[in-house]
BALOBA-1460 file (C-alpha; in Angstrom, 3 decimals):
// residues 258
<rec num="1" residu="x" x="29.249" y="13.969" z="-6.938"/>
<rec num="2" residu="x" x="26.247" y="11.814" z="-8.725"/>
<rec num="3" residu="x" x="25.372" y="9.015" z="-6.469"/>
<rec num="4" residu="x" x="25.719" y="5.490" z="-7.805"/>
<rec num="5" residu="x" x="21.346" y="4.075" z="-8.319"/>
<rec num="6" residu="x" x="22.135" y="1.508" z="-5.811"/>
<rec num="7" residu="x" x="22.975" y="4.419" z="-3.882"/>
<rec num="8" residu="x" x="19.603" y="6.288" z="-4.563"/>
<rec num="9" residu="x" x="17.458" y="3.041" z="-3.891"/>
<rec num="10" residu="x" x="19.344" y="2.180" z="-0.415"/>
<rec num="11" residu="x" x="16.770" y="2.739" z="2.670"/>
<rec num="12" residu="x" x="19.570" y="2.663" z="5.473"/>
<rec num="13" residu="x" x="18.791" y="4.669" z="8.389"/>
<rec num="14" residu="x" x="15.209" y="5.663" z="7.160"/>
<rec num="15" residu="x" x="12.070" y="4.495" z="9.239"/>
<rec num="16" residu="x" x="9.269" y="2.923" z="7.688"/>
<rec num="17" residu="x" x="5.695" y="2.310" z="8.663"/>
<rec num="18" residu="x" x="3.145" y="-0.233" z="6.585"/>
<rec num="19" residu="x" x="-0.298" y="-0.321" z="6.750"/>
<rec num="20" residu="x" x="-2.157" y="-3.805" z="6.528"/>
<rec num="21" residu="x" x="1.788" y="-5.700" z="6.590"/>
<rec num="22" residu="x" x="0.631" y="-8.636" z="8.069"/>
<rec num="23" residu="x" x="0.062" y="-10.075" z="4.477"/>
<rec num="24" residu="x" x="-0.087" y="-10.116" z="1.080"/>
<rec num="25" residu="x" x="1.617" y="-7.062" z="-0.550"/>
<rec num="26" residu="x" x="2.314" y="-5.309" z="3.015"/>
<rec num="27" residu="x" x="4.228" y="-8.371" z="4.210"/>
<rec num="28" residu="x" x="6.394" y="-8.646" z="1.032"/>
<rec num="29" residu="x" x="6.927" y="-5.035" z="0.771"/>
<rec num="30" residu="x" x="8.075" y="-5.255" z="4.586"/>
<rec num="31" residu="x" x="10.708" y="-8.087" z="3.632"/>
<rec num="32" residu="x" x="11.952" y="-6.005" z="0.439"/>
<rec num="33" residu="x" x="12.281" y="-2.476" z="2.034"/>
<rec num="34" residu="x" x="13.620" y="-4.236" z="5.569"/>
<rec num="35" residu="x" x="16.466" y="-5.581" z="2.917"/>
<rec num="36" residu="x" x="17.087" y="-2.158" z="1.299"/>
<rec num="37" residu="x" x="18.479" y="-1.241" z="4.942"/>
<rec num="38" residu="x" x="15.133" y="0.339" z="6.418"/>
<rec num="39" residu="x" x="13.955" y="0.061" z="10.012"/>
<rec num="40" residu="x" x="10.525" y="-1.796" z="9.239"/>
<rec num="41" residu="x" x="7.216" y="-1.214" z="11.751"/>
<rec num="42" residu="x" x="3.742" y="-3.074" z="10.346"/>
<rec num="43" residu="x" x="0.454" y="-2.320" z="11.607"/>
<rec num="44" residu="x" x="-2.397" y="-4.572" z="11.087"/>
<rec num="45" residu="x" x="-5.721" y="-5.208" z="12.702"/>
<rec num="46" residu="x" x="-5.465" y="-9.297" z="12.191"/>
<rec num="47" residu="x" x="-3.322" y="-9.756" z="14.934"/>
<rec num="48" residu="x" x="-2.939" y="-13.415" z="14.363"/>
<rec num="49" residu="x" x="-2.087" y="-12.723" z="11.202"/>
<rec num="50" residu="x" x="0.967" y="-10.703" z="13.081"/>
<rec num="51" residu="x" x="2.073" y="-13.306" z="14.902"/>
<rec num="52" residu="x" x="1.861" y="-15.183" z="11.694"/>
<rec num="53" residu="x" x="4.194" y="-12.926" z="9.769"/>
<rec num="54" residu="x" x="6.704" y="-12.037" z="13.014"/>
<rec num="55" residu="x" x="7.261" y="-15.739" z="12.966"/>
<rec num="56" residu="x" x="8.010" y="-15.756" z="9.095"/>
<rec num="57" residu="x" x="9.865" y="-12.957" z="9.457"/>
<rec num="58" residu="x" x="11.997" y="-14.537" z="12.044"/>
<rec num="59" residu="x" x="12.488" y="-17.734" z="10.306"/>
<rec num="60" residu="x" x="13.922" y="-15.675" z="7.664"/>
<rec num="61" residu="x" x="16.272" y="-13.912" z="9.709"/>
<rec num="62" residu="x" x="14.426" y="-10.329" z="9.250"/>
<rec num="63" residu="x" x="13.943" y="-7.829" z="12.723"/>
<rec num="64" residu="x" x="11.057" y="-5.612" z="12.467"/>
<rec num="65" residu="x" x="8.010" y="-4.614" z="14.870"/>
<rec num="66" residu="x" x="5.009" y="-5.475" z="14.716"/>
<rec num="67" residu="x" x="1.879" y="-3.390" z="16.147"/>
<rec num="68" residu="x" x="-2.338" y="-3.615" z="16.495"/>
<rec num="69" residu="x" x="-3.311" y="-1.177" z="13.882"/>
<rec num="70" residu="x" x="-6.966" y="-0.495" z="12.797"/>
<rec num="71" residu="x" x="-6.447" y="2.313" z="10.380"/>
<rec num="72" residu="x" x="-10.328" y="3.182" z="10.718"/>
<rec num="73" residu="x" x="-9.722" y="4.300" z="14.150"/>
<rec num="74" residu="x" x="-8.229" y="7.570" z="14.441"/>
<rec num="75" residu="x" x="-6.749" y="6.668" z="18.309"/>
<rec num="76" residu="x" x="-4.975" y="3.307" z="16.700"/>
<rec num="77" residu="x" x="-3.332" y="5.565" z="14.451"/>
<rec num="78" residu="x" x="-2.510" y="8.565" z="16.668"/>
<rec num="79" residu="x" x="-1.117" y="5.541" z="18.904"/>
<rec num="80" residu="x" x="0.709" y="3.704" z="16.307"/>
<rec num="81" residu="x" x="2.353" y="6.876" z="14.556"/>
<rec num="82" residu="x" x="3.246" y="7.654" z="18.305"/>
<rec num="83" residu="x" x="5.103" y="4.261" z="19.099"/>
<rec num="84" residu="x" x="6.889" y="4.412" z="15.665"/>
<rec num="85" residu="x" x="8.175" y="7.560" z="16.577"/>
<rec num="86" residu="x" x="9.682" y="6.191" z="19.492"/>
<rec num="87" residu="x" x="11.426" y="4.016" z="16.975"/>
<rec num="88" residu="x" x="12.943" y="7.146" z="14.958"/>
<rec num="89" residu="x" x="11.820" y="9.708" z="12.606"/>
<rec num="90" residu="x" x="9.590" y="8.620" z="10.091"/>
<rec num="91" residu="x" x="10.205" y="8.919" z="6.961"/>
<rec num="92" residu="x" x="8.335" y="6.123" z="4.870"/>
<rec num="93" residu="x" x="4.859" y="5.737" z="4.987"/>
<rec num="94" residu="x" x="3.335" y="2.856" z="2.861"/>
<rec num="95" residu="x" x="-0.648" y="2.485" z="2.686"/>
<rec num="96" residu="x" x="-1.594" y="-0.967" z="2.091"/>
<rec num="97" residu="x" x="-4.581" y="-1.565" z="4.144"/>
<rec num="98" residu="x" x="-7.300" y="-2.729" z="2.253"/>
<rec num="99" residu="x" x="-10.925" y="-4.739" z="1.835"/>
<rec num="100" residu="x" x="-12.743" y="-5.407" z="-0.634"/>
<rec num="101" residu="x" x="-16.946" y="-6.315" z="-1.199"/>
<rec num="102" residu="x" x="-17.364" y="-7.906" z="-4.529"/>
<rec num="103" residu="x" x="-21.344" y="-7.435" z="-5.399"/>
<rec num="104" residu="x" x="-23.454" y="-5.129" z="-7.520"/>
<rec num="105" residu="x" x="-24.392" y="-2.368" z="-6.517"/>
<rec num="106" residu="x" x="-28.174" y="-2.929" z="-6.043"/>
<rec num="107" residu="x" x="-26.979" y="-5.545" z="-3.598"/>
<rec num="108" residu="x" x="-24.489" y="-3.933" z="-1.699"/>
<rec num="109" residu="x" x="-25.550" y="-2.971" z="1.634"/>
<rec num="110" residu="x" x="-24.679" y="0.486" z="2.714"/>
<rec num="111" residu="x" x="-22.897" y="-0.539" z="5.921"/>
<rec num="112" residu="x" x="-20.522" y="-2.958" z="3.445"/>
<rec num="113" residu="x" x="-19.993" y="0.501" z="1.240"/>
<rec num="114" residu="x" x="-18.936" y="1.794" z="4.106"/>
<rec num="115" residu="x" x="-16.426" y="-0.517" z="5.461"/>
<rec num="116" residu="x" x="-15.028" y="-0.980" z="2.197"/>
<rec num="117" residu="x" x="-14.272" y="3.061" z="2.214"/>
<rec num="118" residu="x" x="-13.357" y="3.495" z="5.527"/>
<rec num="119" residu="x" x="-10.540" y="0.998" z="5.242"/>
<rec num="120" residu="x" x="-8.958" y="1.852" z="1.768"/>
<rec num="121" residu="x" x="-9.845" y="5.690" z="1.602"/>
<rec num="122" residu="x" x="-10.572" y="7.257" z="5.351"/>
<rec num="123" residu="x" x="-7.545" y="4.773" z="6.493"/>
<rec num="124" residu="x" x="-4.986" y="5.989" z="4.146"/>
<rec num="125" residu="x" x="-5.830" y="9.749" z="4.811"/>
<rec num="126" residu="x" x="-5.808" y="8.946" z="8.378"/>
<rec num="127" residu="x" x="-2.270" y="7.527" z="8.370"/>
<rec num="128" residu="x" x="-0.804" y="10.114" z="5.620"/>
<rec num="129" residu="x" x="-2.395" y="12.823" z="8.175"/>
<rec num="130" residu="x" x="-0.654" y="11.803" z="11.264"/>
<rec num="131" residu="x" x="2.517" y="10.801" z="9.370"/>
<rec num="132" residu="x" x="3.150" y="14.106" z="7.396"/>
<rec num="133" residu="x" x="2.829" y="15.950" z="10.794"/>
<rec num="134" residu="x" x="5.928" y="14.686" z="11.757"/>
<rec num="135" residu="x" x="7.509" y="14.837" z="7.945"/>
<rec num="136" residu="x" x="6.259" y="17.789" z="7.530"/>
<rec num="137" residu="x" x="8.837" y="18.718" z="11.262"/>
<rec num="138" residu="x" x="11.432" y="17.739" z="9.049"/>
<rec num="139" residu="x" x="11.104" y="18.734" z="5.699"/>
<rec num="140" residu="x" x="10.975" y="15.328" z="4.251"/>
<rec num="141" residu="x" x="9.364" y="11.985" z="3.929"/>
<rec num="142" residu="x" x="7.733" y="9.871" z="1.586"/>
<rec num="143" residu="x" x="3.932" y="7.769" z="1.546"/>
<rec num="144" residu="x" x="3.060" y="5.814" z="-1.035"/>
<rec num="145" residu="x" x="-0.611" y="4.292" z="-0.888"/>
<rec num="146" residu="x" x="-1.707" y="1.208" z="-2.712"/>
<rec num="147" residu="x" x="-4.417" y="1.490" z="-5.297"/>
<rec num="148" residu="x" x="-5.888" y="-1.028" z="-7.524"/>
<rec num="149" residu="x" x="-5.682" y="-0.491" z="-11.501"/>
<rec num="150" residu="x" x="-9.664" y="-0.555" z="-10.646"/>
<rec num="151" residu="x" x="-9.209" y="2.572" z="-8.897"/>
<rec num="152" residu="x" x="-8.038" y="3.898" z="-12.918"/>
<rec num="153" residu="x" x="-11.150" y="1.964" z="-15.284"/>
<rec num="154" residu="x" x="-14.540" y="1.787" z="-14.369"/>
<rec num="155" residu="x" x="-15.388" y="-2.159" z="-15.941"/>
<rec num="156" residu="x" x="-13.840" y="-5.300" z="-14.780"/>
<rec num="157" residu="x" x="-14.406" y="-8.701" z="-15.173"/>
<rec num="158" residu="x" x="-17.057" y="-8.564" z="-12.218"/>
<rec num="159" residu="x" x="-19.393" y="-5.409" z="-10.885"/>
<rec num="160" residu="x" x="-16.936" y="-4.021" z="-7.617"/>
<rec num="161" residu="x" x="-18.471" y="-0.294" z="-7.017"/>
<rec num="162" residu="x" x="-17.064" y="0.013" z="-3.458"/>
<rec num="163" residu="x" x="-13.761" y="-0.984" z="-4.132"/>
<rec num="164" residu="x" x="-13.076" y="1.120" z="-7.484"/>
<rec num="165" residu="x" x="-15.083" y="4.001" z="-5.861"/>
<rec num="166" residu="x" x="-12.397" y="3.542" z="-2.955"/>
<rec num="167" residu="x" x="-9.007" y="3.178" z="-4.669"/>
<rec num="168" residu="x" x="-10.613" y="5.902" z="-7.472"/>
<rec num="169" residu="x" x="-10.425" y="7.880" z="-4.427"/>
<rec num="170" residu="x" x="-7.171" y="6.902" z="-3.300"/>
<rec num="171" residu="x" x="-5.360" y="8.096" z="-6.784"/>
<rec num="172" residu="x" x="-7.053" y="11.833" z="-6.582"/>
<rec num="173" residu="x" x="-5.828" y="11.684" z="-2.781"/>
<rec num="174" residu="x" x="-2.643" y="10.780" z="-3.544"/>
<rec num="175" residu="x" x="-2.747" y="14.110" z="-6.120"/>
<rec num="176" residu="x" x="-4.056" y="16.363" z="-3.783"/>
<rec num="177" residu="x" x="-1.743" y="15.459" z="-0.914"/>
<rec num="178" residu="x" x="1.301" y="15.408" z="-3.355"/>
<rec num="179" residu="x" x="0.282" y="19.086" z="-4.095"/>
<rec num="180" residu="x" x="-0.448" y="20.004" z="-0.664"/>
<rec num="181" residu="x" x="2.721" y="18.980" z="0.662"/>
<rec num="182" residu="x" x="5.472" y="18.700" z="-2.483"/>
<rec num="183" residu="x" x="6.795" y="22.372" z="-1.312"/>
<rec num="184" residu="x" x="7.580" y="21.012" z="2.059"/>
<rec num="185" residu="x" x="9.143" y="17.803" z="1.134"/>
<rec num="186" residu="x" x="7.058" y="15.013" z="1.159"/>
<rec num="187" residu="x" x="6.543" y="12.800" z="-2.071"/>
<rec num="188" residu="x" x="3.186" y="11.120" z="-2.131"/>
<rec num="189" residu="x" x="2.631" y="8.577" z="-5.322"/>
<rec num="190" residu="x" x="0.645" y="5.341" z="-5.069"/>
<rec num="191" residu="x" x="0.549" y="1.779" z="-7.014"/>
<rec num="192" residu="x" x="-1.959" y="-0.022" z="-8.857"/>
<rec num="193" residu="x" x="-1.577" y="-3.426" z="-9.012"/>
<rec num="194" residu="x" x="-3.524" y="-6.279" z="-11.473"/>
<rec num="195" residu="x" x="-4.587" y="-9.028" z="-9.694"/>
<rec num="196" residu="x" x="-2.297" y="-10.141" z="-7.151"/>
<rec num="197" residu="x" x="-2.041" y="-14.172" z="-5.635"/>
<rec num="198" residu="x" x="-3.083" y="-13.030" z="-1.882"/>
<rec num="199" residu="x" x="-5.139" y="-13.729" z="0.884"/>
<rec num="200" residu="x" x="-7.788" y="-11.185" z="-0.195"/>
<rec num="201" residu="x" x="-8.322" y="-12.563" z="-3.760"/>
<rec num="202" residu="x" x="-7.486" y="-16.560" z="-2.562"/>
<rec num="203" residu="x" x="-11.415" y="-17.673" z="-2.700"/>
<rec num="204" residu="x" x="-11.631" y="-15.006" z="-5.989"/>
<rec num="205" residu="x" x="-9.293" y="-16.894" z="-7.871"/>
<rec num="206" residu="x" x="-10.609" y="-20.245" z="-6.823"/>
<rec num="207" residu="x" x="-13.943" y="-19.512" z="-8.494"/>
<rec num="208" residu="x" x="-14.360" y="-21.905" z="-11.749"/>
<rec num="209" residu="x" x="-12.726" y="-19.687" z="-14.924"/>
<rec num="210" residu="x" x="-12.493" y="-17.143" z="-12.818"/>
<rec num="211" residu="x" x="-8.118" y="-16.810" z="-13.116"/>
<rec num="212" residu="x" x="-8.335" y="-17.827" z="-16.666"/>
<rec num="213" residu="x" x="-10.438" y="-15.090" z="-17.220"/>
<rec num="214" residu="x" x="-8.244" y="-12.802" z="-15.549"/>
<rec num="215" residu="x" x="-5.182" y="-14.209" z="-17.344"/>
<rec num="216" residu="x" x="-7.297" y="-13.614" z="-21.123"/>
<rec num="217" residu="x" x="-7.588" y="-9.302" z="-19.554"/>
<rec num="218" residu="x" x="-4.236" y="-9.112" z="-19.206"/>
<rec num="219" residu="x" x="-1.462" y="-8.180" z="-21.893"/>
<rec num="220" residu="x" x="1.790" y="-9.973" z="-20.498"/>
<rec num="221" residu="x" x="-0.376" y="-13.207" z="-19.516"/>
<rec num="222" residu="x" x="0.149" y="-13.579" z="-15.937"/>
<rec num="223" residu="x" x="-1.198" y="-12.567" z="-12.568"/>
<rec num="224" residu="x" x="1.153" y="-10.019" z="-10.822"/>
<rec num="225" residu="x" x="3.442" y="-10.998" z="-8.212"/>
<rec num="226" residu="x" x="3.727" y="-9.490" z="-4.455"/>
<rec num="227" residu="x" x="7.204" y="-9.050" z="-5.092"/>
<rec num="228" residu="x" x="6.448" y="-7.155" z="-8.129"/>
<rec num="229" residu="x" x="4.069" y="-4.184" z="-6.274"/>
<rec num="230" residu="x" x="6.924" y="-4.363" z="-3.550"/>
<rec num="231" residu="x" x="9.821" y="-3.321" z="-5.802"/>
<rec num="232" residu="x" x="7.579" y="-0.486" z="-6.950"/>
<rec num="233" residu="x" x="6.973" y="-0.177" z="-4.099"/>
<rec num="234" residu="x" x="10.243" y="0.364" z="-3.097"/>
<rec num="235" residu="x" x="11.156" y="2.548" z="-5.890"/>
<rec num="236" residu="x" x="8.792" y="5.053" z="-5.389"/>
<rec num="237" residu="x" x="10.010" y="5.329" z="-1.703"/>
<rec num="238" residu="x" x="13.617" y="5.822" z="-2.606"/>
<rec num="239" residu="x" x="15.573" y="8.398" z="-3.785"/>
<rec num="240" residu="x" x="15.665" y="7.106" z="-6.462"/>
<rec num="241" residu="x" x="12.364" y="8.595" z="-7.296"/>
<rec num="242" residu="x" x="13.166" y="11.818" z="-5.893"/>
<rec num="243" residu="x" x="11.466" y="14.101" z="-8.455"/>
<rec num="244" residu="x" x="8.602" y="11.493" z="-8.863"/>
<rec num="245" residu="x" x="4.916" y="12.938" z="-6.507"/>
<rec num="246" residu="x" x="1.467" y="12.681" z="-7.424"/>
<rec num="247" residu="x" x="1.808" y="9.571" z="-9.730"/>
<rec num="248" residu="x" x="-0.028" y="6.402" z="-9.946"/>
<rec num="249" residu="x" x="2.059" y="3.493" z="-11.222"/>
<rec num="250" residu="x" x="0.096" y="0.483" z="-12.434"/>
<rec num="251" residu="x" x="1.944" y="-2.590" z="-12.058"/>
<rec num="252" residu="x" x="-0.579" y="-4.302" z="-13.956"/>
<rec num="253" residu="x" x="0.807" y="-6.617" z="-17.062"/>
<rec num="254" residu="x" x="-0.232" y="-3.561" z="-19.466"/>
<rec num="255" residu="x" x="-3.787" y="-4.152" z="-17.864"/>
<rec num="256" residu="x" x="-5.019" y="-0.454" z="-18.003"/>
<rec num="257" residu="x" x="-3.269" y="0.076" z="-21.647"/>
<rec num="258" residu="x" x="-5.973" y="-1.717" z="-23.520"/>
């Protein structure tokens, strides 16, 4: 019998892990999957931005853990994937860790590069490593990482090298592991938001012009909204996307049409 799509987007009984949930996109998509009937874990290396967002949560009548995560250490995610499976199997991995360096190149030190890469690229193929090892026990799971749509187009309204080289390297990831692992169950897509109203862009956006330039790049007028890269988010997670792997999904206002 065909299953009804609220049936196919419903996360009861699956366990979820997010990368860099303390905030931003992670904290929303947290609330949103936690309310599709998930078991919610968030890693995050702020940790009083974790107390922050356990309090929040809280207030809001949402149970989930919360755990130190530095995703550019491979023992804080051996640990972390090791606590979470303590929790249950894990079947929903979500990527969202991120930094960004906003300079040209010529004045980007290499140690900045580095950092920058480290957290967006070496962190998600340290989690999606130690995650599929247990999917892969099962036959089944799902990670979805968090790109950028400057991870798909090369200009911008400012020079970013680090960051687009990272989240480019984030969408060919998200191929290759989709390939390596579609035969054995696991779904791998990512997102790639516009510009998103978070922490990480706050002092961006309060630069003089700066949003109303952002505003004139995009199609539907608007910055995007957490909420927005969290239902994706969510979709690409559920079963309702079950013959969806390898895909990027801008969530971008049209953004990466022009």
């Amino acid at each position: 019998m065909t299953s009804k799509p609220n049936d196919r987007l419903s996360l009861t009984g699956k366990t979820a892990l997010i990368t860099g949930g303390a905030s931003g996109i992670g904290l929303e998509t947290a609330k949103v999957i936690t309310q599709a009937g998930a078991q919610v874990s968030i890693g995050d290396r702020n940790e009083a931005a974790l107390q922050e967002a356990q309090a929040q949560l809280n207030d809001q009548g949402i149970s989930l853990e919360t755990m130190y995560l530095d995703v550019t250490k491979e023992d804080s995610v051996v640990e972390v994937m090791r606590r979470v499976a303590t929790l249950g199997s894990l079947e929903i991995l979500v990527n969202c860790a991120g930094t960004g360096a906003r300079m040209e190149a010529t004045e980007l030190p290499l140690e900045r590069w580095q950092e920058v890469l480290n957290v967006n690229l070496t962190g998600t193929f340290l989690c999606s490593r130690e995650a599929a090892k247990s999917m892969l026990q099962r036959g089944k799971g799902s990670i979805v990482n968090v790109a950028s749509i400057m991870g798909l187009i090369g200009g911008g309204v400012y020079p970013n090298p680090a960051y687009q080289a990272s989240k480019g390297g984030v969408v060919n990831l998200t191929r290759s592991l989709a390939l390596d692992w579609a035969s054995r169950g696991i779904r791998v897509n990512a997102v790639a938001p516009a510009f998103v109203r978070t922490p990480l862009t706050q002092s961006l956006l309060a630069e003089d012009g700066m949003e109303e330039k952002l505003l004139a790049r995009t199609p539907l007028g608007r910055l995007v909204e957490t909420h927005e890269v969290a239902d994706a988010i969510h979709f690409l997670a559920s079963d309702a996307a079950a013959m969806i792997t390898g895909h990027t999904l801008p969530v971008d206002g049209g953004w990466v049409a022009q």
